[in-house]
Structures are given as structure tokens and as C-alpha cells.
N, C-alpha and C positions, 0 to 999 in steps of 0.2 A: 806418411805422405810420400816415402820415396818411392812407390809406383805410380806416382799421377806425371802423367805428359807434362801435365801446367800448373805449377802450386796456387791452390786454393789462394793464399796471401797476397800472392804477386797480384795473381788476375785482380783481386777486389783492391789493390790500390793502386792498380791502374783507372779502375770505375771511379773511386775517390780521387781522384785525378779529371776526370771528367765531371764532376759533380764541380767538382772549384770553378773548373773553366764558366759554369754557368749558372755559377752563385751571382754574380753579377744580372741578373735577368730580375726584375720585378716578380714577386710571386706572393702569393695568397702567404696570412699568418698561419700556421698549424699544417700546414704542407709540405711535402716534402720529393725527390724524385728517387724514382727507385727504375732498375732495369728488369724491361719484361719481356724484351727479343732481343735473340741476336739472329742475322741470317745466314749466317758461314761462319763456320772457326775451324781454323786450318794451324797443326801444331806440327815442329818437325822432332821427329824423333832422335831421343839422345842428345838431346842440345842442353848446354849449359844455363842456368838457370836465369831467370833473366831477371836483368840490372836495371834499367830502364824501357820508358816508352813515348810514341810519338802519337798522339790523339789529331784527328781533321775531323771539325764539327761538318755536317753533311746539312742539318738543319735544324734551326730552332725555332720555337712558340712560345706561347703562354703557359702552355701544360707537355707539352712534351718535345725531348730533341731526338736526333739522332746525329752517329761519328762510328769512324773507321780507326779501328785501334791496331798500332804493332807494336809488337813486344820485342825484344833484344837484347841480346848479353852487353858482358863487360867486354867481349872485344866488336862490337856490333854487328854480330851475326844475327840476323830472323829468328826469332824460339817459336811465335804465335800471332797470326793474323786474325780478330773479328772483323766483318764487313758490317754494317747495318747496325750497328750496337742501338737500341731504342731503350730512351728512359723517360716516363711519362709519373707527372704531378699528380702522389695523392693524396687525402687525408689523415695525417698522422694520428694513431691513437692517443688520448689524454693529452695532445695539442690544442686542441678547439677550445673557441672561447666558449665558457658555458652560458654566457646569454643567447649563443647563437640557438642552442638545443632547448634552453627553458622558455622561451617564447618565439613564438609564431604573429608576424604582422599579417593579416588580412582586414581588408576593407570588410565591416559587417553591419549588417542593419540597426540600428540603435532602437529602443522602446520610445515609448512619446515620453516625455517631462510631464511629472503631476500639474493638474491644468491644461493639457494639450490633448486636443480634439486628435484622435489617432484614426485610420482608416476605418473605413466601414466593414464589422465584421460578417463573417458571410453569415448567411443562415443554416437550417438543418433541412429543408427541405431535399436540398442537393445529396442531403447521408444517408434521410429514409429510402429518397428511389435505389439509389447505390447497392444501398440492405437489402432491398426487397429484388431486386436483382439476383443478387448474390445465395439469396434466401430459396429463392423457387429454382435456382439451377440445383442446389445441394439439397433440397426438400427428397423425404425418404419416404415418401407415398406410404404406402397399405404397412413397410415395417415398423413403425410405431406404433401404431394399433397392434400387430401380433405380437409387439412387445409387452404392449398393457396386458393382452389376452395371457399371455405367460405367466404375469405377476398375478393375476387371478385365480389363474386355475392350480400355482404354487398354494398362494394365498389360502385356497377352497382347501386344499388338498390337508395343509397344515392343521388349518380348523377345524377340521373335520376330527382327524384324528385323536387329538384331545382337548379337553378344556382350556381354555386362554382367558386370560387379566390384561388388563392394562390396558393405553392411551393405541398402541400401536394398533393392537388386537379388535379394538372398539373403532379405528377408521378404515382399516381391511374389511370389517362387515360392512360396517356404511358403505365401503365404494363395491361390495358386492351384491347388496341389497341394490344398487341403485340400475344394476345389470342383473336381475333374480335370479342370481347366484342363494342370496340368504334371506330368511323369511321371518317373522317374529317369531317368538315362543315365548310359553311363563319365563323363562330364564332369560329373555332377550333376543338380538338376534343370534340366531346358527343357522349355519349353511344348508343348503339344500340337500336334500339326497341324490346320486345319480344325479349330478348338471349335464348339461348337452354342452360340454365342454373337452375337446382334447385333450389328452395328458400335455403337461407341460413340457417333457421333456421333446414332444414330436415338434411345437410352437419352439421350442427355442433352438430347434435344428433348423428348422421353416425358416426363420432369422438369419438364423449363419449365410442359408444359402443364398438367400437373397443379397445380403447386405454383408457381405464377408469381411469389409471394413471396420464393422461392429464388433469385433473380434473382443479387442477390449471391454468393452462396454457391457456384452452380454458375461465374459467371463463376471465382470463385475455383479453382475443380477445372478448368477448359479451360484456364488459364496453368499449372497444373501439367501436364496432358496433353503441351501444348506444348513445356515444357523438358522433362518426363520424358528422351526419345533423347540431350541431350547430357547431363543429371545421370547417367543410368546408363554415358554413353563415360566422363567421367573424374567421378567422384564424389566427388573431394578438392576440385571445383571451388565457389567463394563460391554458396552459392545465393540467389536471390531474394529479396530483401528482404519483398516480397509475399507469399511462402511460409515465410521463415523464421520468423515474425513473428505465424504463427498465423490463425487467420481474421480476417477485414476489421473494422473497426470498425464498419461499417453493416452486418453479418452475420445474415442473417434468424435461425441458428440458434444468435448470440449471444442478440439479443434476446428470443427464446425463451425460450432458459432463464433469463434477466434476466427475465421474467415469473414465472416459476414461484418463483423465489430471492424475487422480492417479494411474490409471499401469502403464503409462509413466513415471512417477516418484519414483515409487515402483521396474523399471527394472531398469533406472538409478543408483535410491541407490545401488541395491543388485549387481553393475558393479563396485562402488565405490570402493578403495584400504580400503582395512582394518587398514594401520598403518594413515589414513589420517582424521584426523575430516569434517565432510559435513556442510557445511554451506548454508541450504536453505532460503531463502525469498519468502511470498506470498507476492505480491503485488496485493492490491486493497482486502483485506478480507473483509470478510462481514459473516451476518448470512445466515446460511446453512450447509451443511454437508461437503461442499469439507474441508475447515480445518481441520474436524475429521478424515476426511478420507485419506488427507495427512498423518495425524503424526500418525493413523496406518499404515501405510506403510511404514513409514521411519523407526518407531520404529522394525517392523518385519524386516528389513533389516538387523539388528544386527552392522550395525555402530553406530559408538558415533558420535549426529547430534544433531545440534543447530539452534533451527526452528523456526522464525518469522513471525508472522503473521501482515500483516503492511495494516491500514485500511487507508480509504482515512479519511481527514478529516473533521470534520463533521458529518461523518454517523457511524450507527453502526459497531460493531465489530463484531467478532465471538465468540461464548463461548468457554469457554478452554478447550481441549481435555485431556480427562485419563492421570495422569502421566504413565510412563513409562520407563522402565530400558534405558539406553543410550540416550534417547531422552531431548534435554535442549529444554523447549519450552518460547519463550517469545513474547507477544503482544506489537505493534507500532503502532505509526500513522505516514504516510506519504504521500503526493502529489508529485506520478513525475513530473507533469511538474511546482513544485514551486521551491521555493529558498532556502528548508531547505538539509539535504545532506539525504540520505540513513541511515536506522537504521544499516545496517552494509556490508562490500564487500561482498557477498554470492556468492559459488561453482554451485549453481541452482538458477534461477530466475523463478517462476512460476506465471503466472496471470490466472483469466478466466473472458473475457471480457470485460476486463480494457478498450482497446480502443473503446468500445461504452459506457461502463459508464461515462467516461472522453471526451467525443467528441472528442476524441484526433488524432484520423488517424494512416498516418502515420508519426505522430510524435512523437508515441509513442517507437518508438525502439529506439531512439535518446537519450530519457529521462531515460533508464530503463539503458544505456550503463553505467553510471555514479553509478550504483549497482553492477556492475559483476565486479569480479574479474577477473585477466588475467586468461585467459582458462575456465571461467566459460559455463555455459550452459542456455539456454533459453526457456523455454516450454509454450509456451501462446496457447489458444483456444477463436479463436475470433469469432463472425459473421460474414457471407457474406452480402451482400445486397438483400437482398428478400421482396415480399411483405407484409409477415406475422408485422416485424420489421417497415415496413412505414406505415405498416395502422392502428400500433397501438403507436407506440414511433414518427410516424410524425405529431401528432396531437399537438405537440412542437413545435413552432415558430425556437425555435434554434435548431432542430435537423437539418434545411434546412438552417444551418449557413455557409456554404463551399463556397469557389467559385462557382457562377454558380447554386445555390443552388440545389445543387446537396446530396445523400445520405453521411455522415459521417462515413459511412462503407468503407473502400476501398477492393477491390477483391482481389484475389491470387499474380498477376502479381505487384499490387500498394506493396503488402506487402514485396515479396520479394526484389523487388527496393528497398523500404524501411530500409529494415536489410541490405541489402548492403549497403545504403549511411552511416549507421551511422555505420560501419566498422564489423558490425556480420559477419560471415565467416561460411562455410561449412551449409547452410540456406536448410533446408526440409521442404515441407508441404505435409500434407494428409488430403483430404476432409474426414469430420465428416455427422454422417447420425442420429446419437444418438438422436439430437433434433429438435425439431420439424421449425424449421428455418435453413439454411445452414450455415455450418462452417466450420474452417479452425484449423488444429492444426500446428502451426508452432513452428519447431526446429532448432537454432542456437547457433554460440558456439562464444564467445569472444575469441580475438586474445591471442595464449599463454603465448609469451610476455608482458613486457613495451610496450602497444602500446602509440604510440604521436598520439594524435587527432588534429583533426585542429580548433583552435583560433575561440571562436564564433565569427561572424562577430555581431559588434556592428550596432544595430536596431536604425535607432532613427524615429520618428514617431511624425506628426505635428497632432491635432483633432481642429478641429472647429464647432462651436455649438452655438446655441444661448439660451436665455433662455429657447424660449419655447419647448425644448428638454427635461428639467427637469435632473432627476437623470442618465440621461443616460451617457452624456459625464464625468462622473467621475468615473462608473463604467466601459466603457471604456477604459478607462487611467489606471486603477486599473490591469485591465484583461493585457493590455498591457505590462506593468510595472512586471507585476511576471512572461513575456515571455521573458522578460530581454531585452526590449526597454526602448528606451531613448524617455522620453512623453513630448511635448511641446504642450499647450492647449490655444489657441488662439480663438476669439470671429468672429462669424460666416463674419461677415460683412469688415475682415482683411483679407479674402482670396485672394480679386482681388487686394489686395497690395503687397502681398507675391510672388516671382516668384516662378514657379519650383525646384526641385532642379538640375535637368539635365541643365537650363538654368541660371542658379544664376553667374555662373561667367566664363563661357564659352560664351556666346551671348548677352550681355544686356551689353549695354555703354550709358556714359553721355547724358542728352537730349540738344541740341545744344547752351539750353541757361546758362548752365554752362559751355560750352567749350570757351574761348577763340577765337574770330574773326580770329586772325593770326594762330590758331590752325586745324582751319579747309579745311586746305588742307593738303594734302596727300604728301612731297616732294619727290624725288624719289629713294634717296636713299634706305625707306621704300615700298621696293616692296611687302614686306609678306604678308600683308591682299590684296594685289590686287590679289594675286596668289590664295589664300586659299578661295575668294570671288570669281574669276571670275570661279572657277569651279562649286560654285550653280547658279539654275535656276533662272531669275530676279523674276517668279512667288512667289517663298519660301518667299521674300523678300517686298511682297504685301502690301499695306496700313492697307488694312482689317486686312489680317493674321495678319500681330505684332501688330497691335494695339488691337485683341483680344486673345494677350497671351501676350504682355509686358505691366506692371502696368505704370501711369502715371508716365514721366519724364522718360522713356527709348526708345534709339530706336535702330534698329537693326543696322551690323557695315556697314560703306558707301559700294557702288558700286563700281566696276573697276575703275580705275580711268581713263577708256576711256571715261568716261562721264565728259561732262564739267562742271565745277562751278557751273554753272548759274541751270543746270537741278538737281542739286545734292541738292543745296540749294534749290529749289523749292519744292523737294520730304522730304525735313526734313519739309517745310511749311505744307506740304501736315501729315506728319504723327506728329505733334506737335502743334497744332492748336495756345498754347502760345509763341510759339516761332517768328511767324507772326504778330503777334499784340505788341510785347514787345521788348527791348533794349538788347541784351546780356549783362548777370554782369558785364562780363568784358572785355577790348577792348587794354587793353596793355599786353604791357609783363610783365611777373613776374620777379621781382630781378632776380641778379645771384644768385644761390644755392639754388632758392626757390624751395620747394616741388612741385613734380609734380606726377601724376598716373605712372605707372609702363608699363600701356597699350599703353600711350599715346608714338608716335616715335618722337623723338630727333632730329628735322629740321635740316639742313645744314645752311642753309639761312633765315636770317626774308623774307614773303614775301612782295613785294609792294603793 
């Protein structure tokens, strides 16, 4: 430092020198002052190093001063003038108290007290017109039709060229039979010869041009095009990850309806009571925009709103939207139709999709009931069942999982049934035009009361399998089991052992060679079973029939008893084949008090 005008040391205790002078000043805990200007420094050269200094405070605050400092040797000659020296109050790092950083006072709206009549919640009318709004501005005219026309004339193109199996293959024809694209034959339907139908590839450039924004969406429909020929050769085959999985996360005709789902939700809020905190839930989030685009909406609403985004689990989440004034945002994970509970009751339930990402149906309003709070509200935007969705999402073996293997989409009419069984009340839908597949936006409100639900009915549910099934019977069991069945996994070859259960204890009695000799007649004071027998048909009571539904050692209950002994015992020979060749166990009577069946009637008389 022997080329510095003014030693680094000196000048800073001369500053620590000023700092004393106005340690004396009231100042915040965890603060501290520090210098941030000087406006002249004037040093003279060659001067002895200086010994002391004369500080004049110029001005002081609460947060900051200023002072004119000079510096001087030991014989007090000038070494260094600052003019203006400014030291302003600030935050010293790991100073602060840490209650100050871990909580936040603000005035905020409180929920009502169980028992307390809380404000009048709005209704949905205010969401549909919103949607439908929202819906006819983003509506994609004549391109979704030449969407469908693509998937068709793909479709024709595939079938044509060779034979096809399976669930996919068997609703491709039906939806091109239903536009005479495909006609009967002995073999069923096949496509037509020569259709008066464009190549595909000219229709899905037609698209591009039109609707360029589709960009996504169509790439998404050319890789199904693509595997279509070998998903239709063998259709058991894993399909595409890409296809199974639904449309793309960056999906023009996601965000679509992610627009339309957000004015709905954006009237609602701005309908919501001001003295009332919002409690929304996404259910089923993912990446995309509609998250963002909720909690701009909510937050422009001006309520205090506590927002959840609740992904399935497993798959990705959504990234976290801008903080913002009133908006509490927190991410979850959750599966409605498993066994964990809801991240919280929420006043809105929103999905988009949920019920075709989750093959869930309509079993999906059942599971989401178990999230709303009384009087809450419901805003889902689903799929319809359309071609575009089977000829690209049916290339999954389990998309054709339903009864009847039918699409896992259900229509308008399945869905409102649906919200009615599971007790939603005052149920709206408005068709959507926004994407390029048909959809549905449905509104329902939970009851505003304590509603009482009804008692699941307990499942219980037998699988039988043998080895060479592999992993299937346990995943199975699994999928069973988180539906909240009762699973009993028995080995493939115990079936013809097991009766029914409609017949387990209502039809099925002793086989003749555990009854008792003296047991086998009828006396007459036990009229019941002749009465409750003579009104079926002797047909029901066949050799054949019960001996190909009751397991060995059962047989059906006897005849009238207009029939005589002799015929009665001959038709037990007839359907017991051991019973003919062998000894009954037993030929006396039991003790008195001995244990007997409950089924069995109570003789008057031993017979002779």
C-alpha cells in the first residue's frame, strides 16, 4: 500500500469514527449504516500519513447522515478532505429477526364457523354464458370436420389394405359404415372400393393451412396414421406412449379448451362474496397453460384464493404460476379414484379431461364428490366420443376396456345421469367447438347442506388364473383392490368347484350319500319346499342343467312330492352317479340332540 495517496486503514477509521458519532441515534434491530457517496475527495500529495481527524455531521435521519471529514498528520498539516461523505441505514445480513421473514400479518377473510349461514354462493349460469362466449370466438368452423375426413379416409386406406382384428378395427368400420365409406360382406363389414374420398395426406395439409395453430395436434393424428397398419395386424400390441397418453401437452385443442374452462372460472370467481375465502382445486394438472391461466384469473378477481393444483400421480405436474397479491397457490398430488383423501374441501372443482386421462367414465363424478365441499361447484370439460380420439387414443388395447368394448368416453346424456347418481344437483352442459375433437363442459353444484351419501356397497370380487397368465392376475387384484373390492384370487382349475354366488346357499343341498336313508323322504307336515318346488318347471330341474352348474356332491332340492320314492331315488341315481354304486354313510339315526342342518325338516315319524 505504499503507492496509495490515502491508506485504505486510515480512511476506514476515520468512517468508524463517524459511525460512533451516530451510534447514539435510535435505529431499527438488524441494521446497520454503511457509506454509499462521497462527493469530493481531495488528497495532497506526498504528505505524511495521517494521525488523526476532525469529522462535522452536515445532517442526520432516521436512515441516513451525512459529514465533511479531514484528515491530518502528526504535525497538523491537511493529507485529505471528503466533502459530503453519505452513510445510509441498511439491512444487515443474518441480523433480522426471524419472525420478521417466517410470517406475514395481513388482514384476510375468515370461512364461516360450522353452523354459520355463510354468503350466498353464486350460481353457474354466469360460467356457461362466459364459455360459450369464449367457445364461439375460438370455434374452428369447417377444420374439424376435415379433421374427422383425414381420420377416415387414413382409416379406409389401412383397412383396405389388409385384414384387421379387434375392438379398434370393429369401430373404424362402424364410424365408416355410418358415412358409406364400408358396406357388409359374409365376413362383415369392409370398406368400400374406390370412396369418393381425397387422399389423406392432401386433407391433412387442407388443415395445416387453414388452422396453422393445429400444428401440434395434427402432428399428433400423422403418428397415429403411421402405426395405424401394424396396431390393426396385431392389436394386443403395447401402443405408443405418445397415443396412449392422450393429446400432447403443448396441444393446440388442450389449450383451447383451457381457455374456455378459464372464463368460466374467472366469472365464477368475480360472482364470489368478497367477505368469503375461494377455495379452488385443479384436479388432474399437468404441463400446459390452463394452470397459468387459472391463477390469472383468480388472482384478477380480487378475492383472497387458495389454489391447488392437484396432479395425478405419477406424471408430471404443472410449473408454478407468477405469485400474486391474494392468490395462495399450492401444488399436490392426487388420484380420485384411489384411497388417499383430497389435498383439501374446495368451493370449485375444476378438471380438463380427467375422465379420458383416467379411463374413468362416468365414475368420475362419484370420486370428485368426496372434494367439494357443501354447496361447492363443478366445472369439468370433457370429450365426446368422436373419431378423431379412437383412431388415435384406440390404438390402446385398454382404451376398449368397458363393457362391450365400447369407447371410455361417455356422451352428454351418460354424463348427466352420472352427476345425478353421485348426488350433483342443478347439472348444465354446453357443447364446446374450441377443439378440434367434440366436447362437453359440464356444470354442477354439490348439495348445500350436510348431505348423507349412501354406504359404498362393499365389492367383493373372486379372479381365477392360472400360471400361464403371468403378471396379469395380480395387477388385477391390485386395480381391484384401490376400487375398494374385496379380492379373493383362486387358481384357474377351482372354478368348477366354487358355485355361484346367487346359488351358494339358496339352491345347492346335500348329495344323497351324506343324507341319511330315513332322511330322505319328505314327511308331510313339511309342505314348504313341495309348494315352492311345485311352482318351477320339472325342465329347470334337468339332469344336464344341474349337473352343468352344481360342483360335484350337489344336487338340486327334490320334486313334488307327487312323485313316488321309487322315481325320486332313481333321478338322484341319475344325477349322482356315486350315489348308485356306493353305501349311504349313514343308515341310523343320530342321538337325540345331535346336530343336524338347519335346512333339513324335522320328521314327525321315523319312517318304516
Amino acid at each position: 500500500m505504499r503507492a496509495s495517496l490515502l491508506h485504505p486503514a486510515r480512511l476506514d477509521g476515520t468512517l468508524q469514527g463517524l459511525v460512533g458519532l451516530l451510534a447514539e441515534l435510535p435505529a431499527e434491530p438488524g441494521t446497520g449504516l454503511v457509506p454509499v457517496r462521497v462527493a469530493r475527495l481531495v488528497c495532497r500529495t506526498g504528505a505524511a500519513p495521517a494521525a488523526h481527524a476532525e469529522i462535522r455531521l452536515a445532517s442526520r435521519g432516521e436512515r441516513s447522515a451525512s459529514a465533511d471529514l479531514l484528515l491530518r498528520d502528526a504535525a497538523g498539516r491537511s493529507v485529505a478532505l471528503l466533502e459530503a461523505c453519505t452513510l445510509q441505514r441498511i439491512r444487515l445480513p443474518g441480523r433480522a429477526d426471524p419472525a420478521a421473514d417466517a410470517f406475514h400479518v395481513e388482514l384476510l377473510p375468515a370461512a364461516p364457523l360450522p353452523g354459520q349461514d355463510g354468503a350466498a354462493r353464486p350460481g353457474l349460469d354466469a360460467c356457461l354464458e362466459a364459455a360459450r362466449r369464449q367457445d364461439e370466438a375460438l370455434g374452428l368452423g369447417d377444420a374439424a370436420i376435415l379433421l374427422e375426413g383425414y381420420c377416415a379416409a387414413a382409416a379406409h386406406a389401412a383397412l383396405s389394405a389388409q385384414p384387421a382384428a379387434g375392438p379398434q378395427a370393429r369401430a373404424l368400420l362402424e364410424e365408416l359404415a355410418k358415412g358409406g365409406l364400408a358396406a357388409p360382406s359374409p365376413a362383415g363389414l369392409r370398406p368400400v372400393p374406390a370412396p369418393d374420398l381425397p387422399p389423406a395426406v392432401e386433407i391433412w395439409r387442407q388443415v395445416l393451412l387453414e388452422q396453422p395453430a393445429l400444428a401440434p395436434d395434427l402432428a399428433w393424428a400423422a403418428l397415429a396414421a403411421e402405426r395405424l397398419p401394424q396396431a390393426l395386424l396385431d392389436w394386443q400390441l403395447p401402443a405408443d406412449p405418445a397415443l396412449a397418453g392422450g393429446p400432447p401437452a403443448n396441444s393446440a385443442g388442450q389449450a383451447r379448451l383451457g381457455s374456455v374452462l378459464a372464463e368460466a372460472v374467472a366469472a365464477f370467481a368475480a360472482a364470489w362474496p368478497r367477505g368469503l375465502p375461494l377455495q379452488v382445486l385443479e384436479v388432474g394438472a399437468g404441463p400446459g397453460p390452463l394452470t397459468t391461466r387459472l391463477a390469472a384469473a383468480l388472482a384478477a378477481s380480487g378475492r383472497h384464493v387458495r389454489f391447488t393444483a392437484a396432479a395425478l400421480p405419477g406424471r408430471p405436474g404443472p410449473a408454478s404460476p407468477a405469485a400474486a397479491a391474494g392468490l395462495d397457490y399450492a401444488a399436490a398430488s392426487w388420484d380420485p379414484l384411489g384411497a388417499d383423501a383430497p389435498p383439501l374441501a374446495a368451493d370449485l372443482v375444476v378438471g380438463l379431461g380427467l375422465g379420458a386421462r383416467l379411463r374413468a367414465g362416468a365414475l368420475l363424478p362419484e370420486a370428485l364428490r368426496q372434494a367439494a365441499a357443501p354447496g361447492a361447484a363443478l366445472l369439468l370439460a370433457e370429450p365426446l366420443p368422436g373419431p378423431l380420439l379412437d383412431f388415435c387414443c384406440g390404438q390402446d388395447a385398454a382404451w376398449w376396456a368397458a363393457p362391450g368394448g365400447a369407447s371410455p368416453l361417455p356422451g352428454a346424456e351418460a354424463w348427466t345421469a352420472a352427476l345425478a347418481a353421485a348426488g350433483w344437483t342443478g347439472t348444465r352442459t354446453a357443447p364446446l367447438a374450441a377443439a378440434p375433437w367434440p366436447a362437453l363442459l359440464l356444470a354442477a353444484q354439490a348439495p348445500a347442506g350436510a348431505a348423507v351419501l349412501a354406504a359404498p356397497k362393499l365389492r367383493r370380487m373372486a379372479v381365477f388364473a392360472d400360471a400361464a397368465m403371468g403378471s396379469l392376475p395380480p395387477t388385477l387384484a391390485a386395480v381391484l383392490q384401490a376400487r375398494g373390492a374385496t379380492v379373493a384370487r383362486h387358481d384357474l382349475a377351482d372354478a368348477a368347484r366354487i358355485p355361484p354366488p346367487c346359488c351358494r346357499a339358496a339352491w345347492w343341498w346335500p348329495s344323497p350319500a351324506a343324507v341319511p336313508t330315513w332322511r330322505r323322504r319328505w314327511p308331510r307336515s313339511a309342505s314348504w319346499p313341495r309348494r315352492r318346488m311345485a311352482r318351477r318347471s320339472a325342465s329347470a330341474w334337468s339332469p344336464g342343467a344341474a349337473s352343468s352348474r352344481m360342483p360335484a356332491g350337489m344336487i338340486p332340492p327334490p320334486r313334488p312330492a307327487s312323485r313316488s320314492a321309487a322315481s325320486w331315488r332313481t333321478s338322484i341315481r341319475a344325477l349322482s352317479p356315486a350315489a348308485s354304486t356306493s353305501t349311504p354313510a349313514c343308515r341310523r339315526k343320530p342321538r337325540r340332540g345331535a346336530w343336524r342342518p338347519s335346512c333339513w325338516p324335522r320328521p314327525t315319524r321315523k319312517p318304516r
